[in-house]
FIVOTOR-603700 format. One line per field, with one value per residue (C-alpha): x, y, z. Coordinates in pm, 1 decimal, padded with zeros to 6 digits. Layout:
# residues N
c1 c(X, ...)
c2 c(Y, ...)
c3 c(Z, ...)
This chain:
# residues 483
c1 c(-06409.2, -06026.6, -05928.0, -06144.4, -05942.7, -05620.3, -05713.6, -05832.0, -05485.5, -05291.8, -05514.1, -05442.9, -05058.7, -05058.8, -05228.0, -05008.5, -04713.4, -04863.5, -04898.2, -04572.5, -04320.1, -03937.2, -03709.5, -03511.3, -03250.5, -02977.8, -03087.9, -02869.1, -02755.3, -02905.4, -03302.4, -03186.5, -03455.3, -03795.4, -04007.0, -04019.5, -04200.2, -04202.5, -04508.6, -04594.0, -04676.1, -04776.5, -04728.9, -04814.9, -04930.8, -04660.3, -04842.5, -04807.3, -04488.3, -04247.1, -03929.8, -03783.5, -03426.1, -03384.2, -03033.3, -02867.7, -02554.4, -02419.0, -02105.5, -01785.4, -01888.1, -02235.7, -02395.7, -02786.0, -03016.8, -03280.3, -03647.5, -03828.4, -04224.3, -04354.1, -04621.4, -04566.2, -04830.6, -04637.5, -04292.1, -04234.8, -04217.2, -03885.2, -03703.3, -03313.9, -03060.7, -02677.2, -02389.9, -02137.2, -01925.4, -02292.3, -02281.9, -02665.8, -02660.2, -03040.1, -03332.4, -03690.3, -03955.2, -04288.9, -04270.9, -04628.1, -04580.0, -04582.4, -04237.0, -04210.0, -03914.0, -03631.4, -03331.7, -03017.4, -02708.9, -02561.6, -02209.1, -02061.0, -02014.1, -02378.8, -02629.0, -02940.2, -03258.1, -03434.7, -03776.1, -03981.2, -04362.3, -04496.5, -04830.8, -04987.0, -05056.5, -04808.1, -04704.8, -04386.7, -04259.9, -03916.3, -03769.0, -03457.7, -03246.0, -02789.1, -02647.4, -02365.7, -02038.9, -01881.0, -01921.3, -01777.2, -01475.6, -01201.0, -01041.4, -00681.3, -00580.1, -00237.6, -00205.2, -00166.1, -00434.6, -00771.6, -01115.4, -01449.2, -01693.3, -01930.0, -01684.7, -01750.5, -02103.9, -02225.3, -02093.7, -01732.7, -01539.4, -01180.6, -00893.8, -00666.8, -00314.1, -00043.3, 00374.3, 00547.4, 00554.8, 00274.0, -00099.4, -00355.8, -00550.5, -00862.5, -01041.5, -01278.8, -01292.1, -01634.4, -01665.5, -01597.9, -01916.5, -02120.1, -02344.0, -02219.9, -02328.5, -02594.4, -02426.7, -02099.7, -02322.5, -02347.9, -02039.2, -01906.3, -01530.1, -01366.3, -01004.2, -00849.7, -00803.1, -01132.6, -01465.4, -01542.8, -01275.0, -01229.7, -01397.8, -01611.1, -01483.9, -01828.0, -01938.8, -01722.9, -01970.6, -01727.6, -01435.8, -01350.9, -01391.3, -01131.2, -00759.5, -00883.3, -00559.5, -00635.7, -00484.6, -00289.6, -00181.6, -00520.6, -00890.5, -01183.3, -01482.3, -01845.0, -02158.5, -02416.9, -02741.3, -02634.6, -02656.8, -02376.3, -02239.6, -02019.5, -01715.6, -01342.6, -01179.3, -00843.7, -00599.9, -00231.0, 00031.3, -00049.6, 00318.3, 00274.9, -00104.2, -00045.3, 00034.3, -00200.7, -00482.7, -00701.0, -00710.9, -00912.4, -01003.4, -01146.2, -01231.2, -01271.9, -01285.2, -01229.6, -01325.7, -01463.1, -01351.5, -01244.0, -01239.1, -01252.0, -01093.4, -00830.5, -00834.0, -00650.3, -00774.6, -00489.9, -00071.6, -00025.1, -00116.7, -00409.2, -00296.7, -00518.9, -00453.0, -00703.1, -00750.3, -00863.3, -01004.9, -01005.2, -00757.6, -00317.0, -00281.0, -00440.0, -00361.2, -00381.8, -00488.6, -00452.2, -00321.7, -00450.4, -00351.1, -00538.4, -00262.2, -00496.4, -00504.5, -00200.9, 00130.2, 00397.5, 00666.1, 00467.8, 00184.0, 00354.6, 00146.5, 00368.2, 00321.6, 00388.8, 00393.9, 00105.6, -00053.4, 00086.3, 00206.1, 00446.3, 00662.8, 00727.9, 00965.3, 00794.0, 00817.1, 00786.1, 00679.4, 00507.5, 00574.2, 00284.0, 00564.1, 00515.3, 00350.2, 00351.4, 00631.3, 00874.8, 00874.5, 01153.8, 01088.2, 00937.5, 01200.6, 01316.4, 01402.6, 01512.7, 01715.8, 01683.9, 01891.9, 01953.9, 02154.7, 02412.6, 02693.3, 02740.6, 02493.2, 02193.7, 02030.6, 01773.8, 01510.8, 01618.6, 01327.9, 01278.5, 01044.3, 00939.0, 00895.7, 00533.5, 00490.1, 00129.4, 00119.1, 00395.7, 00450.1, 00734.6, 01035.9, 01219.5, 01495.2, 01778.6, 02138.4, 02455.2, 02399.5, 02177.4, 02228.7, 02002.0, 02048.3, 01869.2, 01834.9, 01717.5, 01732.8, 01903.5, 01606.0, 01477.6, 01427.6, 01395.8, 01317.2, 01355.8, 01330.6, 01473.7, 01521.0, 01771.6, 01779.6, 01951.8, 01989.2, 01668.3, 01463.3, 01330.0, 00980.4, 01033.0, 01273.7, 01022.0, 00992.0, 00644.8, 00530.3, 00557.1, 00185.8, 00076.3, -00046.1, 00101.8, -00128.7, -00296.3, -00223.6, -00448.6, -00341.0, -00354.3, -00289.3, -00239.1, -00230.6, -00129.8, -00259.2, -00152.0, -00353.6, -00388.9, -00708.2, -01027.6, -00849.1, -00913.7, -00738.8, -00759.1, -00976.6, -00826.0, -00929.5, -00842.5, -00925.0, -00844.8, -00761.8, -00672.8, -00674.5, -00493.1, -00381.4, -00208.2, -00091.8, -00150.2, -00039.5, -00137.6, 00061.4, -00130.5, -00456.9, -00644.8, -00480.3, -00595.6, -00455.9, -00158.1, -00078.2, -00017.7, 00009.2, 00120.3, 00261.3, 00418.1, 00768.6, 00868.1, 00853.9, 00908.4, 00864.0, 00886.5, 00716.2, 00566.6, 00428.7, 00139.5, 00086.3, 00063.6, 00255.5, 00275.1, 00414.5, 00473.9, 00437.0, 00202.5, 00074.5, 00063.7, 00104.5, 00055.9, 00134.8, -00046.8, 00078.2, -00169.7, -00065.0, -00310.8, -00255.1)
c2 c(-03209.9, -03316.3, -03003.9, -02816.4, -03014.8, -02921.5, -02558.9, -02525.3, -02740.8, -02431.2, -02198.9, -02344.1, -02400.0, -02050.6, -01922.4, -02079.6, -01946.9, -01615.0, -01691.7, -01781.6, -01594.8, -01671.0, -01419.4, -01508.9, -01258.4, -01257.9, -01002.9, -00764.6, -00469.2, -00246.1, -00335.8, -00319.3, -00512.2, -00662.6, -00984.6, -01321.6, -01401.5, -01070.1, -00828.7, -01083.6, -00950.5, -01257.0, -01639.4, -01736.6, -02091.0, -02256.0, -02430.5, -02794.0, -02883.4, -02556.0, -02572.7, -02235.9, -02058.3, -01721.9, -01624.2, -01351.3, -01132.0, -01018.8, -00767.4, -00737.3, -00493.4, -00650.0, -00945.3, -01041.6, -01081.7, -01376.8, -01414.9, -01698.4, -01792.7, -02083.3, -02356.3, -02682.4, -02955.4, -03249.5, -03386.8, -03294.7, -02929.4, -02830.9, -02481.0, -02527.5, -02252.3, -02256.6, -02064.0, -01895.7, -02204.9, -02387.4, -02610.9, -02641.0, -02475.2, -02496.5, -02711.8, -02621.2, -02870.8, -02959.9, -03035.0, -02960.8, -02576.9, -02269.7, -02077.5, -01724.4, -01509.3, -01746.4, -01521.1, -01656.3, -01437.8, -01495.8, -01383.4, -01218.0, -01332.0, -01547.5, -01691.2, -01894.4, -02029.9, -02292.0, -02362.9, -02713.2, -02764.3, -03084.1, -03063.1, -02751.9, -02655.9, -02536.1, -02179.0, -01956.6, -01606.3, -01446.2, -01116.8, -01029.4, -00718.6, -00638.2, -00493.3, -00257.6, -00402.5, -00056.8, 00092.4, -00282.0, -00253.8, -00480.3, -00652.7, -00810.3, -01147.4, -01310.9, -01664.2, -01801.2, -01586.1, -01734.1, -01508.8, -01563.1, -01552.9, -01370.6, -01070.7, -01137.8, -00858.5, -00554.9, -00403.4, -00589.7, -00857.9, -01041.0, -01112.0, -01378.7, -01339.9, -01633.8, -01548.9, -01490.2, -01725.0, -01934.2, -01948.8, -01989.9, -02328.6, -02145.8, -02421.9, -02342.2, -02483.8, -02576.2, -02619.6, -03004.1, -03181.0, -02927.0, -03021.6, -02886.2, -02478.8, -02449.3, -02127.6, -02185.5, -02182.8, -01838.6, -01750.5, -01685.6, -01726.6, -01553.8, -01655.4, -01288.7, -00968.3, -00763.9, -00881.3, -00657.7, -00816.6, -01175.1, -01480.2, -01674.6, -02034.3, -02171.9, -02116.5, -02178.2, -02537.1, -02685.3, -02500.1, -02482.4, -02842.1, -02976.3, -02835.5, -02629.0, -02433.4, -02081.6, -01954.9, -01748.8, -01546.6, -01421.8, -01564.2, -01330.2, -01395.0, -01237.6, -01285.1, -01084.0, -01258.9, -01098.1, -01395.3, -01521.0, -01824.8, -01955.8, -02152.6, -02007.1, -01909.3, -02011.5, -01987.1, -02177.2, -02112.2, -02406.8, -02566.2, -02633.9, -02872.3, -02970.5, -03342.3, -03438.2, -03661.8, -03412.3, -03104.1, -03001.5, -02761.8, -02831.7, -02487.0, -02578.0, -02331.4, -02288.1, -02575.0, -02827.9, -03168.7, -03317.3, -03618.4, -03857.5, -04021.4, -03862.8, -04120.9, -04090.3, -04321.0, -04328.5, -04326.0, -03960.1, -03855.9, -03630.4, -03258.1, -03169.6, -02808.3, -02730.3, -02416.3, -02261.5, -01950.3, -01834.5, -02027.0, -02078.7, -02398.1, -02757.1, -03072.5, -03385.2, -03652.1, -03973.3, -04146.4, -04442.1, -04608.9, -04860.4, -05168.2, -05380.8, -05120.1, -04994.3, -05130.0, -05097.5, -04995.3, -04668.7, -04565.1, -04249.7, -03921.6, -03600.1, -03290.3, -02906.0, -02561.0, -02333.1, -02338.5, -02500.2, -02188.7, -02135.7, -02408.3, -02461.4, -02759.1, -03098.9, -03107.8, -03440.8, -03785.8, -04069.0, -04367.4, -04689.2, -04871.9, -04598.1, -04725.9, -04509.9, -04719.0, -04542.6, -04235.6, -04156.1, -04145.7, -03793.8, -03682.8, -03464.3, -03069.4, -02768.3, -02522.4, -02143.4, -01914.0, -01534.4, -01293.3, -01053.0, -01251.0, -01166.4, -01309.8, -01530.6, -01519.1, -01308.3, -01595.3, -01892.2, -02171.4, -02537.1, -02672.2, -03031.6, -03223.4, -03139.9, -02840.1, -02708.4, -02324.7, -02137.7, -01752.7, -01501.0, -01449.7, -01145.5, -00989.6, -00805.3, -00944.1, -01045.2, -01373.6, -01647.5, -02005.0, -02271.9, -02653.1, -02962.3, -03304.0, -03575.9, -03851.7, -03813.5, -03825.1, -03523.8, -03208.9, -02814.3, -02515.6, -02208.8, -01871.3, -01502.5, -01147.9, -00948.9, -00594.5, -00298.2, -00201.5, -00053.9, -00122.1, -00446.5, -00364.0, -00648.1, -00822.5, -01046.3, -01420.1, -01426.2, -01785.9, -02097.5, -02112.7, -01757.9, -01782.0, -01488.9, -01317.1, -01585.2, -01575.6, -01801.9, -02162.0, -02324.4, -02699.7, -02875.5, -03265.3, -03472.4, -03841.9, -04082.3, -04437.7, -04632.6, -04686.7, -04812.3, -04764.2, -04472.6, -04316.5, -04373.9, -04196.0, -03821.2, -03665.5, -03336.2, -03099.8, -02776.4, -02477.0, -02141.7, -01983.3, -02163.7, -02325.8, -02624.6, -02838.5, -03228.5, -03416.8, -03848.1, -04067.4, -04377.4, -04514.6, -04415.2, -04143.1, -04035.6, -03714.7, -03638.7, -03309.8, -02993.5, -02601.2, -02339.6, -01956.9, -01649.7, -01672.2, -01986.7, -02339.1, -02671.3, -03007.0, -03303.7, -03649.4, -03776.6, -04125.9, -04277.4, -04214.1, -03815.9, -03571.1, -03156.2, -02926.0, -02611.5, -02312.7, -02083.9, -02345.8, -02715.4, -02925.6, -03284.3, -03521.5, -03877.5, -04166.0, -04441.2, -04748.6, -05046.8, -05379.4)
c3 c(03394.7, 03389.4, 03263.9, 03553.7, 03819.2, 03686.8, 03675.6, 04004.6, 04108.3, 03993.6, 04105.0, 04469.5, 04409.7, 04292.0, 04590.1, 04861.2, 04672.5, 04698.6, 05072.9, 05125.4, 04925.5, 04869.3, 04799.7, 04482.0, 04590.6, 04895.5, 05240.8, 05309.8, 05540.3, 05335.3, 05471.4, 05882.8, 05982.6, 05853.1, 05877.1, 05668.4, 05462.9, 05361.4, 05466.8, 05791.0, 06099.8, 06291.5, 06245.4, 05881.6, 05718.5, 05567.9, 05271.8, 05172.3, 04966.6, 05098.4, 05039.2, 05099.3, 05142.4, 05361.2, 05231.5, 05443.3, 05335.7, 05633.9, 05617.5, 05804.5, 06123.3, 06150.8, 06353.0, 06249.7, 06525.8, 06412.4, 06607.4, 06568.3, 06565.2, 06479.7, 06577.9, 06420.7, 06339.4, 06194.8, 06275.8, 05878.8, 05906.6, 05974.6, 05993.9, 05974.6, 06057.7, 05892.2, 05971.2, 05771.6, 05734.5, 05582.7, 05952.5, 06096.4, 06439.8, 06503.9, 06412.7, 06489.4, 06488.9, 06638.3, 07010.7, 07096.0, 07220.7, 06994.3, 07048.1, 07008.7, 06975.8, 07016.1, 06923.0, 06767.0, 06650.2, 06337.3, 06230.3, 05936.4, 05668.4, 05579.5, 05732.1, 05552.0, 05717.0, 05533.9, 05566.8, 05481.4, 05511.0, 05463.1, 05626.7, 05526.1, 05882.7, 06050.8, 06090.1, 06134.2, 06140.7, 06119.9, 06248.3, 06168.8, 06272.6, 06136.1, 06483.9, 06410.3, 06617.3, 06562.4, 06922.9, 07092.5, 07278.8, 07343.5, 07646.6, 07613.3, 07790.2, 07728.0, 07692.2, 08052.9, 08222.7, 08292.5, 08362.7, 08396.0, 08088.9, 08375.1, 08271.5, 07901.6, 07899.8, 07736.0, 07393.6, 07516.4, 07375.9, 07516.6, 07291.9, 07360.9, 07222.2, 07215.2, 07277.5, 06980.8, 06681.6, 06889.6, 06780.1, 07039.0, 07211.6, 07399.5, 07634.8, 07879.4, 08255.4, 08456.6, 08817.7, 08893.4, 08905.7, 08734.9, 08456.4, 08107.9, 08113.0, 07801.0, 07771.7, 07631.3, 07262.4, 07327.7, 07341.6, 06995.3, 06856.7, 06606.8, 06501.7, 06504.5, 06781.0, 06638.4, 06621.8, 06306.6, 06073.8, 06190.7, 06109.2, 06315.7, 06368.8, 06596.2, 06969.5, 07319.7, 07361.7, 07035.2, 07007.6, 07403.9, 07443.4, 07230.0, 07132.0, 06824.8, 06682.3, 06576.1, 06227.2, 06408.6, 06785.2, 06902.0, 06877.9, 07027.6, 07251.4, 07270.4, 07378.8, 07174.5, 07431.4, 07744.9, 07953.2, 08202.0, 08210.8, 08537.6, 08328.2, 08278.3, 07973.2, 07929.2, 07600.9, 07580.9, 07337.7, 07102.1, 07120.6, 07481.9, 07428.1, 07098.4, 07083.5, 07390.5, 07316.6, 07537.3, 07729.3, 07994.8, 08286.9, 08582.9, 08861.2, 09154.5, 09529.1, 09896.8, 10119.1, 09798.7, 09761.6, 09394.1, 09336.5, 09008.8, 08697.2, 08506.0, 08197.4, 07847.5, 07543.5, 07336.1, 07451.3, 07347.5, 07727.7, 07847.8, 08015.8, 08325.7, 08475.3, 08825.9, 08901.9, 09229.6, 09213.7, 09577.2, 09752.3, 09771.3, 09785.4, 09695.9, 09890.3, 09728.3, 09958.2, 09719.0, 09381.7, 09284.7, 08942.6, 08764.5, 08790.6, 08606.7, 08276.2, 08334.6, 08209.3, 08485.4, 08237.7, 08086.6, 08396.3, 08585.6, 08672.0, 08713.8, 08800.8, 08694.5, 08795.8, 08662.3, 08315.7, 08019.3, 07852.6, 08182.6, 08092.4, 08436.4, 08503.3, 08607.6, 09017.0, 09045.7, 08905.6, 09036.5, 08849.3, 08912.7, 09081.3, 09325.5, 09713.6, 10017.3, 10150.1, 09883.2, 10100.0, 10294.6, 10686.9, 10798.0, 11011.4, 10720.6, 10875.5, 10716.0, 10955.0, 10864.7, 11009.2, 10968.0, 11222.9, 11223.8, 11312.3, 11689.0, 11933.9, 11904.3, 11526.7, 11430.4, 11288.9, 11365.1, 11232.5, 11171.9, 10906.6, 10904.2, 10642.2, 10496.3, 10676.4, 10636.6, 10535.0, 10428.6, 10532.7, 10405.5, 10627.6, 10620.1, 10875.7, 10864.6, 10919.8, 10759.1, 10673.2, 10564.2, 10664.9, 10508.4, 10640.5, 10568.5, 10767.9, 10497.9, 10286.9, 09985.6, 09737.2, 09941.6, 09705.8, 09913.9, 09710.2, 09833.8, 09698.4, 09876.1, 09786.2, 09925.1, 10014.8, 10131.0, 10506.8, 10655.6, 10353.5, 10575.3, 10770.5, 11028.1, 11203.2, 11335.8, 11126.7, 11050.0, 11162.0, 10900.6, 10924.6, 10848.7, 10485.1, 10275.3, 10059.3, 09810.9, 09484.2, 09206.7, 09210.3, 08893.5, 08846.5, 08553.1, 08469.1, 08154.6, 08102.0, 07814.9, 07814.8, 07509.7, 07374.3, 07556.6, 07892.9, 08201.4, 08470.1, 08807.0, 09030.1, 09162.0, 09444.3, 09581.6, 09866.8, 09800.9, 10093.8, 09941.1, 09526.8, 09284.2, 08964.4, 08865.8, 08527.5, 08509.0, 08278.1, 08278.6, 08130.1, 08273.7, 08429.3, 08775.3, 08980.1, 09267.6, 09394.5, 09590.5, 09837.4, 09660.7, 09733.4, 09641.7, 09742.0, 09597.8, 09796.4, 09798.3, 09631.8, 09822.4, 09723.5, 09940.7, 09995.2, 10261.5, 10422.0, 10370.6, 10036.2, 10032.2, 09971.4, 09943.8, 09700.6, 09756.1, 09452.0, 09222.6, 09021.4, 08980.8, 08680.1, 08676.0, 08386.0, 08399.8, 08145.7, 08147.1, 07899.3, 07859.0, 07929.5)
């Protein structure tokens, strides 16, 4: 009778084998597509005690598309998906719903789905289908240049490529206040300039969060799901982030208010760069530090033209010390004058100190006279072009508060607290397109005025704890230091 039991036993074992096969040999390209386990056409029982590999080859010039099926009956039946660098990028287990067709792309050069049946009931199916990346076609973005991953469809893909001698830090921006975009994992990286050859290094959710150095000048992005996500891409020459505790990106647009903490947990400083994407300028109505966290000596928040990889010089710097009553008075005026010599001038302005839209001036004449009325610690930009008689379309001064055509403002900011500390709360109105560079170097900020415009670049300081800035882009630098 013992010997019946074990026979029958077998007999079983042998059949859910049967009913269940595993390949002993790697997938390849050279089957296109098919089902798993092999000869399935619809959800099949995975028997008691499965413990089965799906090992998949996949060549240089190929993605895999993967469908899943399954219905799960115990919490012990697990299907587990790894990527070509062995990391686990899905799990599927029972949640009380069948699922059917859940697609995931899987990158050259393997992929490997294993599957584990504990109860004997549950069930599961897999498609799988190599897509040819032959016919894809490539879009080239220098370090510096931000775009939307909304432009990031069909058969394309965007290459990011550093200066010379510099390898590339990709990071991705989200509108300020907007919940993290489940999208970004479907955005795929690969550390080269071609898709077909390069390796893939994980999605835009892990590597656009933190400052991840590519091997070399250019990393890649697709999106093989053809679904849209509304964040920024953005890639630095890695000299210019490298060193920084954190990076990050926040969008913002026309008419929307930003405001919060802009924190760093260690003193190595934290880089912030804002970027407007329909507006010229930003105004930054407060900076508040954290004089509690903060130690006097090291807290300062500065700021910076454009993007990292501009290397624009730092505008200005507000150490914590810093109180609205260390502005000079606003009586501050800069005289402009142009003419021909003989007679009244042909513009003849005034701009106060904080002046509120900027506009380009242009007349001809023989001379240019610039004058300022300040205190010494007062600091005018201004940028001109001269040109040859006649070649001027106006000799009317457009007024100081006609905008100019709006360029993108970008805004960037640093901050640099030592561990278990954050930044003070920033908050920022912006009015027209544009980017600017942070960097902290202490705790809470809390914005101050900033904008910026394609012909000219003031900075000045104002009362009451504000201030504008004139220029393309804005970069401020925050040091916070714990107490």
């Amino acid at each position: 009778m013992l010997k019946l039991v074990a026979l029958l036993s077998l007999v079983v074992g042998s059949a859910y084998g049967q009913a269940f096969p595993c390949p002993a040999n790697h997938i390849t390209s050279v089957t296109l597509g098919g089902n798993l386990p092999a000869g399935a056409t619809n959800i099949t029982t995975i028997p008691r005690g499965t413990n089965c590999s799906f090992v998949f080859d996949i060549p240089n010039n190929y993605a895999l598309l993967l469908k899943f099926s399954a219905d799960f009956q115990s919490a012990n039946d697990v299907v587990t998906i790894f990527d070509n660098t062995n990391t686990a990028v899905m799990l599927l287990s029972h949640t009380g719903q069948p699922i059917y067709d859940v697609p995931l792309w899987m990158s050259a050069k393997s992929a490997m789905v294993q599957v584990v049946g504990a109860s004997g009931n549950s069930r599961f199916m897999l498609s799988y289908m190599y897509q040819s990346l032959a016919d894809y076609q490539k879009v080239t973005k220098n370090t510096g240049e931000y775009f939307p991953l909304s432009s990031v469809t069909g058969k394309t893909y965007y290459t990011i490529t550093a200066s010379v001698n510099e390898k590339v830090v990709l990071s991705v921006g989200q509108r300020a206040g907007a919940q993290n975009d489940v999208h970004l994992s479907e955005y795929y990286v690969y550390d080269g300039d071609n898709i077909n050859t390069a390796t893939y290094i994980g999605s835009l959710s892990t590597i656009g969060s933190k400052i991840t150095v590519a091997s070399g000048r250019s990393v890649s992005i697709v999106n093989f799901y053809g679904t849209k996500s509304n964040a920024y891409a953005l890639g630095n020459d890695a000299s210019t982030v490298q060193g920084y505790s954190k990076y990050t990106i926040i969008m913002t647009s026309l008419g929307s208010q930003v405001s919060g903490n802009m924190t760093d947990l260690t003193d190595q400083g934290a880089l912030y760069t804002f970027i407007c994407t329909d507006c010229n300028y930003f105004l930054w109505v407060q900076n508040k530090f954290d004089s509690i966290a903060t130690i006097a000596n090291k807290g300062y928040i500065s700021f910076q033209g454009q993007t990292p990889t501009h290397r624009r010089e730092k505008l200005i710097r507000y150490d914590i010390t810093f109180n609205k009553m260390s502005f000079p008075v606003n009586t501050d005026v800069l005289t402009l004058k142009i003419g021909s010599g003989s007679g009244a001038p042909t513009v003849d302005n005034q701009y106060p100190r904080d002046q509120i839209g900027s506009g380009l001036v242009s007349a001809n004449g023989n001379y240019m006279q610039v004058g300022l009325t300040a205190s010494s610690s007062a600091d005018v930009r201004l940028s001109f072009e001269m040109a040859p008689t006649g070649t001027v379309a106006s000799t009317t001064a457009a007024p100081v508060t006609t905008p100019t055509t709006p360029p993108v403002v970008v805004t960037t900011a640093t901050v640099t607290v030592p561990t278990g500390q954050t930044a003070a709360p920033v908050s920022s109105s912006t009015v027209a397109t544009s980017a600017s560079t942070v960097t902290l170097n202490f705790s809470p900020v809390t914005a101050t005025n900033t904008r910026a415009t394609p012909t000219a670049a003031v900075q000045t300081t104002t009362s009451e704890g504000s201030s504008h800035f004139s220029g393309f882009f804005l970069a401020v630098f925050v040091s916070l230091a714990i107490l």
